[in-house]
MARSE-944891 format. One record per residue (C-alpha): residue number from 1; x, z, y. Coordinates in steps of 0.25 Angstrom, whole numbers. Each point is the difference from the previous one (the first is absolute). Example, Ala and Ser with C-alpha at 12.3 -4.5 7.8 and 13.67 -1.06 7.14 Angstrom:
2
ATOM    k     xx     zz     yy
ATOM    1     49     31    -18
ATOM    2      6     -2     14
***
This chain:
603
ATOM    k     xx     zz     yy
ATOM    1    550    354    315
ATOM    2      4      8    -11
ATOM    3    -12      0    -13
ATOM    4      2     17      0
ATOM    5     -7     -3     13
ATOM    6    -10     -9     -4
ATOM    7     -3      9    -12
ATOM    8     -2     13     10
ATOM    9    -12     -9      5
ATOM   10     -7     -6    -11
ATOM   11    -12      9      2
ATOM   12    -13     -7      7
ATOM   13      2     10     10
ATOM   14     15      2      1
ATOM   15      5    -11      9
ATOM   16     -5    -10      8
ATOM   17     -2    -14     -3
ATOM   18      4     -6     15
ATOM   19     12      9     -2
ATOM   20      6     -4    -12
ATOM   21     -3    -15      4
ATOM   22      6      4     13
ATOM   23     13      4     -7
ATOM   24      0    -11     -9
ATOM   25      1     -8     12
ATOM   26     11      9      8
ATOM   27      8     -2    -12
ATOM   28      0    -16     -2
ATOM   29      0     -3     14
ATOM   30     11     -3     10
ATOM   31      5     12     11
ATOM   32     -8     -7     11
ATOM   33    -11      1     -6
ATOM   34     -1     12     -4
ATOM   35     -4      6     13
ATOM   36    -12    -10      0
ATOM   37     -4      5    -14
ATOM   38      2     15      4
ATOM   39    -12     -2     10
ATOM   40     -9     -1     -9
ATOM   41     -1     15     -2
ATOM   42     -6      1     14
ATOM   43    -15     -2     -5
ATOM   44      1      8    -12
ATOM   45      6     10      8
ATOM   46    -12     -2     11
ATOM   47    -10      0    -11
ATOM   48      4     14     -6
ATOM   49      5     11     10
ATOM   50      9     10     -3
ATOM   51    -10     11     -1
ATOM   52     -7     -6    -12
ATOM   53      4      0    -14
ATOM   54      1    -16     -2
ATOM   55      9      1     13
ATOM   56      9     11     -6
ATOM   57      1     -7    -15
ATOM   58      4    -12      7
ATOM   59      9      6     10
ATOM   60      7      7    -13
ATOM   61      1    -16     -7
ATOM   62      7     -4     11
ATOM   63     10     10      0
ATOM   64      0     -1    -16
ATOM   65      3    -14      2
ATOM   66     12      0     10
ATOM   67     -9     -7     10
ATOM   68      5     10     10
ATOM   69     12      0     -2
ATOM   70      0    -16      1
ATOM   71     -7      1     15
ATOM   72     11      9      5
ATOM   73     11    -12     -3
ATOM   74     -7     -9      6
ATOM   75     -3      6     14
ATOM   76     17      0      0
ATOM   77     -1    -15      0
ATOM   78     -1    -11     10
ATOM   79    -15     -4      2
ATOM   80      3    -11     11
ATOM   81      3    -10    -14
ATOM   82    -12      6     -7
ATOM   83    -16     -6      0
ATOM   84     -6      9     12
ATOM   85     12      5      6
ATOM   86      1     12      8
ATOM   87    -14      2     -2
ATOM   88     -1      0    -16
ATOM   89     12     12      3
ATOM   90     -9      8      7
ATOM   91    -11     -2    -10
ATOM   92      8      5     -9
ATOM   93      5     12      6
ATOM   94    -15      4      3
ATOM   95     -3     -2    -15
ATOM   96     12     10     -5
ATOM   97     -7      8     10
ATOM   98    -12      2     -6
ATOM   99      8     -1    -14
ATOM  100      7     12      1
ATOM  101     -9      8      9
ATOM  102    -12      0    -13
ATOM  103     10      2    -11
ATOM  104     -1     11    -10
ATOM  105     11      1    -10
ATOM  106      6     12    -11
ATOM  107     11      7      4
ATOM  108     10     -6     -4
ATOM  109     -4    -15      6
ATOM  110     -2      8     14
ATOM  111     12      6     -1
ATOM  112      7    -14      1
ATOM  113    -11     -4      8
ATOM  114      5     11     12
ATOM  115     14     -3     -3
ATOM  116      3    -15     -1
ATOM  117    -12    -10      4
ATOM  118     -5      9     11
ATOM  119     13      0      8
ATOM  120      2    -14     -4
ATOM  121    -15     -4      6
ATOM  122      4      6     13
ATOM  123     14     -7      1
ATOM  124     -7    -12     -4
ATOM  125    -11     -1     10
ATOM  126     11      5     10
ATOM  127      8    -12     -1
ATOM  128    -12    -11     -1
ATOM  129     -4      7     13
ATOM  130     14     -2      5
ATOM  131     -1    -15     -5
ATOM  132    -11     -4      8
ATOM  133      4      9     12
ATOM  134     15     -9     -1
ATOM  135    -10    -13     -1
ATOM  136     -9      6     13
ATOM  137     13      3      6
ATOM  138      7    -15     -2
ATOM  139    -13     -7      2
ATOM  140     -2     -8     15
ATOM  141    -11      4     10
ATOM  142     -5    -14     -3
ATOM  143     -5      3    -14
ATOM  144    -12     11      4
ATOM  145     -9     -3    -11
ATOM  146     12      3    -10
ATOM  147      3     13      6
ATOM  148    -14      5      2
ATOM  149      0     -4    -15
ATOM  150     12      7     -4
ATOM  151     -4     12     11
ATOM  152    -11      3    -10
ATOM  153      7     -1    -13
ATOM  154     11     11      7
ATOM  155    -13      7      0
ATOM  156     -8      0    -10
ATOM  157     16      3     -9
ATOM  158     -2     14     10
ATOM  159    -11      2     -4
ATOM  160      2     -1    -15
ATOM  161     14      9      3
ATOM  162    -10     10      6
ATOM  163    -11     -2    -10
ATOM  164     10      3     -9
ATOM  165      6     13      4
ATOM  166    -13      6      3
ATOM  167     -1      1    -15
ATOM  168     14      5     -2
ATOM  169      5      6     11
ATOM  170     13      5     -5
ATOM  171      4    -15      5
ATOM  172     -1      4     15
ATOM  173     13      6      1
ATOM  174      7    -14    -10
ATOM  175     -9     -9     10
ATOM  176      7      6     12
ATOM  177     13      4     -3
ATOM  178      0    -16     -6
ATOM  179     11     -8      5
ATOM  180    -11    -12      1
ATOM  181     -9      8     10
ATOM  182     11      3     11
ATOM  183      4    -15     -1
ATOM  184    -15     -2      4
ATOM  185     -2      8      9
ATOM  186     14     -5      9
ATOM  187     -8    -13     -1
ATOM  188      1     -8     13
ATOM  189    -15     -5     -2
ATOM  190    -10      8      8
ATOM  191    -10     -2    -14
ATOM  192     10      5    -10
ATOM  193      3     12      8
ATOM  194    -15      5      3
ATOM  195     -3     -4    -15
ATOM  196     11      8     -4
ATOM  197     -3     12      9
ATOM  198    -13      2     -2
ATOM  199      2     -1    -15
ATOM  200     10     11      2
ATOM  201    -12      8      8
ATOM  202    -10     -2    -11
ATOM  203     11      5    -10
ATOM  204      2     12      8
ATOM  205    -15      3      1
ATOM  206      0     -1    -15
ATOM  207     10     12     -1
ATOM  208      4      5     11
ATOM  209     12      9     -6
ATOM  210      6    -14     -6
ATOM  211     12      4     11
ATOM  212      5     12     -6
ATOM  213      6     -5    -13
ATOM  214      9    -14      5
ATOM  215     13      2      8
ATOM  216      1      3     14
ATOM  217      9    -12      3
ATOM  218    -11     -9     -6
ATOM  219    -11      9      7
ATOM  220      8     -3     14
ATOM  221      2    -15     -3
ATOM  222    -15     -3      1
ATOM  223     -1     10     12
ATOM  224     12     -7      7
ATOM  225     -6    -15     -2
ATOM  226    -13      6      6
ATOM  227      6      6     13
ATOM  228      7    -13     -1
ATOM  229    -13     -8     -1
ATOM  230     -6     10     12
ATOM  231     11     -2      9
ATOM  232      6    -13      0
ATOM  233    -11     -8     -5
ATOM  234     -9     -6     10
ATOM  235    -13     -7    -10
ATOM  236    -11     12      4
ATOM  237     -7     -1    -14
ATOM  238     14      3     -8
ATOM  239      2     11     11
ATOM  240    -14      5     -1
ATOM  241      1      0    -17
ATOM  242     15      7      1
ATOM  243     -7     11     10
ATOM  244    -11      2    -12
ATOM  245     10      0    -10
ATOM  246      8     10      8
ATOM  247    -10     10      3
ATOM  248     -1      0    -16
ATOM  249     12      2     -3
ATOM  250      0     13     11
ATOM  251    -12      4     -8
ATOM  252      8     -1    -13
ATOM  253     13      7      2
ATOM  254      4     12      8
ATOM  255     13     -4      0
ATOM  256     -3    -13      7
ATOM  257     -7      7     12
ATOM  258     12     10      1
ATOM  259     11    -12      0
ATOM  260     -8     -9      8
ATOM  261      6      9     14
ATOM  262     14      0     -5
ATOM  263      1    -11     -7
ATOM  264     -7    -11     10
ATOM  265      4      4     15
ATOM  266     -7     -7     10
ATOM  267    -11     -4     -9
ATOM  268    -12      4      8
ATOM  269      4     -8     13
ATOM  270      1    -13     -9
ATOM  271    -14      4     -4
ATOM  272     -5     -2     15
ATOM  273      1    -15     -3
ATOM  274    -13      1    -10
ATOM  275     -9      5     10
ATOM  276    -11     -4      3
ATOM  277      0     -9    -11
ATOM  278    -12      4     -8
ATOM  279      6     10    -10
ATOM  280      3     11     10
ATOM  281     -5     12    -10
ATOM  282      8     -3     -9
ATOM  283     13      0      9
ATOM  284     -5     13      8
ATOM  285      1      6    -14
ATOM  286     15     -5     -2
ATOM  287      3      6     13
ATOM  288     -8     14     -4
ATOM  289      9     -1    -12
ATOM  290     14     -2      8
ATOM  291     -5     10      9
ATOM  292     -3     13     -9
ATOM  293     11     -4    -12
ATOM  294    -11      4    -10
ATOM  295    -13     -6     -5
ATOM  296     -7     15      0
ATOM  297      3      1     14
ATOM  298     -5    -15      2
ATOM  299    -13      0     -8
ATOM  300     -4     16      8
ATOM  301      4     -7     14
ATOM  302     -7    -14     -3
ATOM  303    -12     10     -4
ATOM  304      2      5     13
ATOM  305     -1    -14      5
ATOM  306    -12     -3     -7
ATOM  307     -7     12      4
ATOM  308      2     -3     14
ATOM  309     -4    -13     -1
ATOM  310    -12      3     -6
ATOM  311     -4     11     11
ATOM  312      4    -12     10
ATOM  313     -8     -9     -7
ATOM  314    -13     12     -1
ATOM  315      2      3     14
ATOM  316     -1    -15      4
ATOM  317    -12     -1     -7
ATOM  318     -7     12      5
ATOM  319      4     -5     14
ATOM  320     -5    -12     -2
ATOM  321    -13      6     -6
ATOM  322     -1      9     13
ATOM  323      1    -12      9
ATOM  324    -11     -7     -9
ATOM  325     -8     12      3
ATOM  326      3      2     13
ATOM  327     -3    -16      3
ATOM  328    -13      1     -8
ATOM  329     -4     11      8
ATOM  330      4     -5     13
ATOM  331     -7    -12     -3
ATOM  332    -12      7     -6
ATOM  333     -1      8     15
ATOM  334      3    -12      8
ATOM  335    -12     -8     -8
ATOM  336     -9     15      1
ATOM  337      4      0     16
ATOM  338     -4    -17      2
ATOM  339    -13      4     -8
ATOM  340     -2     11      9
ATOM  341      3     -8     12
ATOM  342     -8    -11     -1
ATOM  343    -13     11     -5
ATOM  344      3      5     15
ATOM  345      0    -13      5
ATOM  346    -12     -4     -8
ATOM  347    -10     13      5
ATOM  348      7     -2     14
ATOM  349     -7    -15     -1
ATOM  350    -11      3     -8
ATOM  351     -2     12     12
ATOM  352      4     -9     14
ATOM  353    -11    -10     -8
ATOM  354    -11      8     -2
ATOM  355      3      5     15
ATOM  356     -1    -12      5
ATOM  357    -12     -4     -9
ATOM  358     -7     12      6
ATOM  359      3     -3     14
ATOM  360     -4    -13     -2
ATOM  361    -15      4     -7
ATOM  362     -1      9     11
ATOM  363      2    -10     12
ATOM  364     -8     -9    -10
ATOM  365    -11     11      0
ATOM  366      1      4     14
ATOM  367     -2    -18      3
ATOM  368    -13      3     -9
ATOM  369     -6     10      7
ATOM  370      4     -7     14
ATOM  371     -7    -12     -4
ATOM  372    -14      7     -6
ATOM  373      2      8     14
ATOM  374     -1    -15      7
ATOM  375    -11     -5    -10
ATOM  376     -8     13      2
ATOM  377      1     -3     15
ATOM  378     -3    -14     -1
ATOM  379    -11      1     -8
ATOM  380     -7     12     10
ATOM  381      4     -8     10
ATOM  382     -9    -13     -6
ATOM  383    -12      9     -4
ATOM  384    -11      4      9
ATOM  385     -2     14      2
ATOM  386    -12      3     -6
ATOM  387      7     -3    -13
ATOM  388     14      6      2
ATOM  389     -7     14     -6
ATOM  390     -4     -7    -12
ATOM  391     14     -7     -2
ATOM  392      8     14      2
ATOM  393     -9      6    -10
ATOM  394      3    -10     -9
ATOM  395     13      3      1
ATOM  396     -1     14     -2
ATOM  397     -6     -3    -14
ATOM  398      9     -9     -6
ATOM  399     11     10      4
ATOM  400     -8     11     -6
ATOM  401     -1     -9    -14
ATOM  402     15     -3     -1
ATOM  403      3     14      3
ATOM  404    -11      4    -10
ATOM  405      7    -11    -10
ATOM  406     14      6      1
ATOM  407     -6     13     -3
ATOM  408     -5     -3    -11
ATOM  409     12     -5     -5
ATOM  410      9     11      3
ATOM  411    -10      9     -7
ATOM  412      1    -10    -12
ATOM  413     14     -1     -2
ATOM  414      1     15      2
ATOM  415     -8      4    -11
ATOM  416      8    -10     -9
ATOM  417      9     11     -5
ATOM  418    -14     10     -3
ATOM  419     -5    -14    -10
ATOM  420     13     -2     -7
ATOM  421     -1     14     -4
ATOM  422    -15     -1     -4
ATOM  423      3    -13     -7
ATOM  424     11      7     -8
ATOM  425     -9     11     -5
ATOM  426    -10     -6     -4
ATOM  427     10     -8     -8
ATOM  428      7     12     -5
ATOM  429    -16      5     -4
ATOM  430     -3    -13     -7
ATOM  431     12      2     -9
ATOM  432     -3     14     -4
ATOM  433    -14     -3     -3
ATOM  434      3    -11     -8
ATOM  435      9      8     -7
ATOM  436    -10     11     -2
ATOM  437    -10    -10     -4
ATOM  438      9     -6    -13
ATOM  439      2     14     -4
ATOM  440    -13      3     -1
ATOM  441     -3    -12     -6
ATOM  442     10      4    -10
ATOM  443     -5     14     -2
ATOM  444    -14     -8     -2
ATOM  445      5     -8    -11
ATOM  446      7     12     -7
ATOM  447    -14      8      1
ATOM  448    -10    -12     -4
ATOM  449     -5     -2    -13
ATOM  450      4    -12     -6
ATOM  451     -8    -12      6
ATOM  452    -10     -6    -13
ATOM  453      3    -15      8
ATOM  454     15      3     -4
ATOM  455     -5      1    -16
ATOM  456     -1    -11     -9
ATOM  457    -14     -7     -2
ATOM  458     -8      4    -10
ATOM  459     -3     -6    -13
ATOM  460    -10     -8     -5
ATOM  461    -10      4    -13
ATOM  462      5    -13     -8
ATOM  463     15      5      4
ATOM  464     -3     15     -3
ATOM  465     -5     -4    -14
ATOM  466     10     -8     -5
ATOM  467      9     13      7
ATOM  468     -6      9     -9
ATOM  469      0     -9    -13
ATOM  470     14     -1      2
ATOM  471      3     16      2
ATOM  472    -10      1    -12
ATOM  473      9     -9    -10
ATOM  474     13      7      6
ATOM  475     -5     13     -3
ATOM  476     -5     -3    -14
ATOM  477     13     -8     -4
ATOM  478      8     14      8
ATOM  479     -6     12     -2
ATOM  480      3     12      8
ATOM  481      8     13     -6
ATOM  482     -3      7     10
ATOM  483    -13     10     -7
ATOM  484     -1     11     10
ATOM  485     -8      1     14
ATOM  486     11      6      6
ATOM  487      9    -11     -2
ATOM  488     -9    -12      3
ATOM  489     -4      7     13
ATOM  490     17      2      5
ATOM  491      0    -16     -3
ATOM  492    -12     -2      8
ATOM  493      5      6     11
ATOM  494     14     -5     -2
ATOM  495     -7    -14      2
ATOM  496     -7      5     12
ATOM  497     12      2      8
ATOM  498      6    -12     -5
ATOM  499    -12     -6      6
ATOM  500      2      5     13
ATOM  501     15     -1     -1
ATOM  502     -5    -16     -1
ATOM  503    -10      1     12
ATOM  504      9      7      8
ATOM  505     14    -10     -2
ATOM  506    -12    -12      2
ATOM  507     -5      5     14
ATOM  508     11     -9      8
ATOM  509     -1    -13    -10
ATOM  510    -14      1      2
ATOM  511      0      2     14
ATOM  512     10    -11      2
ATOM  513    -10     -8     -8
ATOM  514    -11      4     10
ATOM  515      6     -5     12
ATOM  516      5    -14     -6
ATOM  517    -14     -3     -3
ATOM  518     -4      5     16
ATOM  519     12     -9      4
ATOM  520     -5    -11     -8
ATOM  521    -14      2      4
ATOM  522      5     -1     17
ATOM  523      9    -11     -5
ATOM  524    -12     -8     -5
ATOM  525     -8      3     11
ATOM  526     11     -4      9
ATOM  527      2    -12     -7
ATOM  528    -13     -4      0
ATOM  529     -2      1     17
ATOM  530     13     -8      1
ATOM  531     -6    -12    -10
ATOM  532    -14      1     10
ATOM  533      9      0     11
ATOM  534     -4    -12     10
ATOM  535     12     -9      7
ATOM  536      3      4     13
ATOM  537     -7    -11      7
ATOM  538    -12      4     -7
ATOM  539      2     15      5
ATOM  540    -11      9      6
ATOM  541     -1     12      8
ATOM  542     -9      6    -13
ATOM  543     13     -3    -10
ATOM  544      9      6     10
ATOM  545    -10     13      0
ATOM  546      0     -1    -14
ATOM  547     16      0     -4
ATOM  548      2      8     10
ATOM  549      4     17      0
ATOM  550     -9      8     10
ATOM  551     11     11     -5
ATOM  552     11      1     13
ATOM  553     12      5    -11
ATOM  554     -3    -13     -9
ATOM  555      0    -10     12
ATOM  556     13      8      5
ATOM  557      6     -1    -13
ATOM  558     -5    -16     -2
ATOM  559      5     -1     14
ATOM  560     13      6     -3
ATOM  561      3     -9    -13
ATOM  562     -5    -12      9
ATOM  563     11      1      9
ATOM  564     10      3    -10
ATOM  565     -3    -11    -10
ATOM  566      1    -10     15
ATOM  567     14      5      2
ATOM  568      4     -3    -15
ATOM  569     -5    -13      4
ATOM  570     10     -2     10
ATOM  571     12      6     -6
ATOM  572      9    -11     -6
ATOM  573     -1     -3    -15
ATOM  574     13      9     -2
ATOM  575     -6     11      5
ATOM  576    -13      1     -7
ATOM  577      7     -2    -14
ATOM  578      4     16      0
ATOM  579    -12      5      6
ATOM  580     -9      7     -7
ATOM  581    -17      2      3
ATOM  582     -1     10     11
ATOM  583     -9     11     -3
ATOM  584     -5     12      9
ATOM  585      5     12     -2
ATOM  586     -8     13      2
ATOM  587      8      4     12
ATOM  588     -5    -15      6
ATOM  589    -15      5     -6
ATOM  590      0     13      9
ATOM  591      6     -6     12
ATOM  592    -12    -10     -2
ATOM  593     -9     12     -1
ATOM  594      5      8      9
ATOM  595     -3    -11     13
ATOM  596    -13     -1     -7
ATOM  597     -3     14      1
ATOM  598      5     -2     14
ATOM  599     -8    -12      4
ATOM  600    -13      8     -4
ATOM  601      4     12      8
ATOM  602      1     -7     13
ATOM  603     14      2      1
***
């Protein structure tokens, strides 16, 4: 390393330590180290991507530094005497990658750039690719784990070949017109050839026009080893990767579609071979392709194709839909026909049961009457006859009474209808005069004058004294301005309504305060009964009379609350703890009056 160099970098900024001591190392060490050492770029590479400025300042040390140029000799060399092998190869290829795809130089630097180490990066990873396929190649089938090994590095160097053009891709046309990939591709192993062929499909995808500027002879050399590998090979995947590749190259070129007729005879019958192999779409488009002679023609008949499989495919489904329909609905009218069926079958039970039932109450009735007939005989027959008289019109009466009974109850239940409607207004009559009456208590209250047991109590003469001492001192230490009478009496009168403003806001407060004490009052009383109260053993008919009501509604009520609070009693303890206290609300208090009003009415 040259001191012009190291001088460039002597800024804090400028250069990178690990690198410097990196090239320090590259310089003193031996060539077969030297790969090894170059490693150590991966994690500051993987530390500062490309689209950062650290990643691009170290990137541009690198190239300053000749490290790239380094890397490129040694992907030529043989890595099977090198620490890693095949695998440290591959490594590296992946980091000159990465390398070249961030790197930001001037002009100059990328002119030289574009036309001496990018050509040399692709003929480099080219032959280390055509390295380890010659080793794949060579190796016996009993050393798997070697070729699965060396498998991956081939593609992981693809990789970094594609990761590479995608940030150039004016290498495209160099990587495929390279001497380096048609040996690989007429590779006798299956791997090498998909690798090889499906890197050749990403490239195409990459740019699609990256046919039209190589030679034709070199464009027909790949073609050629792909017909080659779709008619003579027999591995399915390599066939099935050629196919791909094929239909891409189609897509590509024009003039590959038009020459594939003249210059391929007898293609599609060799095609027959792949069917049925699991890439049939692919090949029905090769097929399309030798049959119109141009990719317009192909694409507008495999649309047509298309838009006739997708009306098979709708017309399939919307037959299958009908048939779902069609089996739901048979189903739906088998099951409405096996309902109405068994209904039949059960009215037709129901009726041959109640027939017989009849049949049988009436033979029952008929055996009845027969054997009172032999009774009534028998027992005239016992009797004298002074007394048979007597017994028939006994039995005259007791038939007259359960005549009379049944009557009675037919007359009963007929006027049923004519109570429920008498029940209901009188119910209806109790609500609208309960309305009417809180009304007219409300208007009453609105009317009245305000009630003197609503004003506060009076004061006493000590307590009026000491009142007017004080309003006396407060009156000498803050006399009036007011002089006029006219004044004195707008304040007066200003106070007066203030006053009644006061009574008036204090009327619910006060009243609320009168029916705590009356609640108070009951509460001692009540309290005062329950502490007398005798135990039950101890109870007489005198303490019943006197803690119970004579008052029907309050002993419906009590009775009510009885029997509500004894089924919270046996409700589990689950139950009870969202329960809240029952309480009687008034359309339960005019039902309870209503059979009240009732019962007194005798009806």
């Amino acid at each position: 390393m040259t001191d012009s160099k190291l001088s460039t970098l002597s800024s804090p900024r400028a250069a990178d330590q690990r690198i410097i001591s990196l090239v320090k190392q590259i310089s003193e060490s031996k060539d077969r180290k030297v790969p090894s050492l170059l490693l150590a770029l991966r994690p500051i590479i993987k530390e500062y991507p490309a689209n950062t400025q650290v990643g691009i300042k170290l990137r541009q040390e690198i190239w300053q530094y000749n490290l790239l140029k380094v890397m490129i000799l040694i992907l030529k060399q043989d890595f099977a005497v090198i620490e890693g092998e095949w695998e440290t190869a591959s490594e590296l290829a992946t980091l000159l990658s990465h390398i070249i795809v961030g790197l930001v130089l001037d002009k100059n630097d990328k002119r030289q750039l574009e036309t001496d180490h990018l050509p040399k990066s692709v003929e480099s990873i080219l032959l280390l690719a055509r390295h380890i396929s010659n080793i794949l190649t060579e190796k016996s089938p009993t050393q798997r784990l070697e070729q699965s090994n060396l498998s991956v590095n081939l593609k992981q160097v693809f990789e970094a070949l594609l990761r590479l053009c995608s940030g150039h891709i004016n290498l495209i046309g160099e990587v495929l017109t390279s001497q380096w990939l048609l040996l690989l591709l007429v590779s006798d192993s299956p791997q090498v050839a998909n690798v090889t062929m499906e890197t050749m499909e990403k490239l195409l995808r990459l740019d699609p026009h990256a046919l039209h500027t190589p030679e034709e002879s070199t464009v027909f050399t790949l073609l050629d080893e792909l017909i080659y590998k779709l008619t003579v090979n027999t591995d399915k995947s390599v066939a099935q990767t050629a196919c791909r590749c094929l239909v891409k190259f189609c897509e590509s070129s024009n003039k590959i579609v038009q020459s594939l007729g003249t210059r391929y005879i007898g293609l599609r019958p060799l095609l027959r071979r792949w069917d049925a192999k699991g890439f049939d779409r692919d090949l029905r488009h090769i097929i399309l392709l030798l049959e119109s002679g141009s990719v317009v023609k192909a694409k507008n008949q495999r649309q047509q194709e298309c838009a006739k499989y997708i009306q098979a495919i709708w017309r399939g489904y919307s037959a299958r839909k009908k048939l779902r329909r069609a089996d739901h609905a048979f189903a739906k009218f088998q099951k409405s026909y096996r309902l109405k069926k068994a209904k039949e079958e059960q009215v037709k039970l129901q009726t041959q049961y109640q027939s017989e039932l009849y049949h049988q109450m009436k033979m029952r009735r008929q055996q009845l009457l027969r054997a009172l007939d032999e009774k009534r005989l028998k027992a005239l027959e016992i009797l004298p006859a002074s007394q048979v008289e007597k017994y028939l019109q006994k039995e005259k009466s007791v038939a007259a009474t359960r005549i009379q009974t049944l009557w009675r109850g037919h007359r009963e239940r007929s006027k049923l209808t004519q109570r429920q409607m008498v029940a209901r207004q009188v119910h209806a009559a109790i609500i609208i005069q309960r309305a009417y009456r809180k009304w007219l208590e409300k208007a009453s209250i609105s009317d009245q004058a305000f009630p003197t047991y609503l004003k506060p109590q009076g004061l006493t003469d000590i307590r009026r004294t000491e009142l007017t001492k004080q309003i006396n001192e407060w009156n000498e230490q803050n006399p009036t301005k007011i002089q006029t009478q006219e004044e004195l009496e707008a304040i007066h009168k200003r106070a007066q309504e203030l006053l009644v403003r006061h009574y008036q806001n204090i009327r619910p407060y006060r009243k609320l305060e009168y029916q705590c004490e009356n609640m108070m009052a009951r509460l001692d009383t009540d309290m005062e009964l329950i502490q007398l109260a005798p135990r039950l053993q101890d109870v007489t008919q005198k303490d019943i009379d006197m803690y119970s009501s004579r008052s029907l509604p309050v002993a419906t009520v009590a009775k009510q609350q009885h029997n509500e609070t004894l089924r919270r009693l046996q409700q589990p303890w689950w139950k009870v703890l969202g329960m809240e206290e029952v309480e009687v609300n008034e359309d339960e208090n005019d039902r309870i009056k209503a059979e009240i009003f009732l019962d007194n009415l005798g009806i």
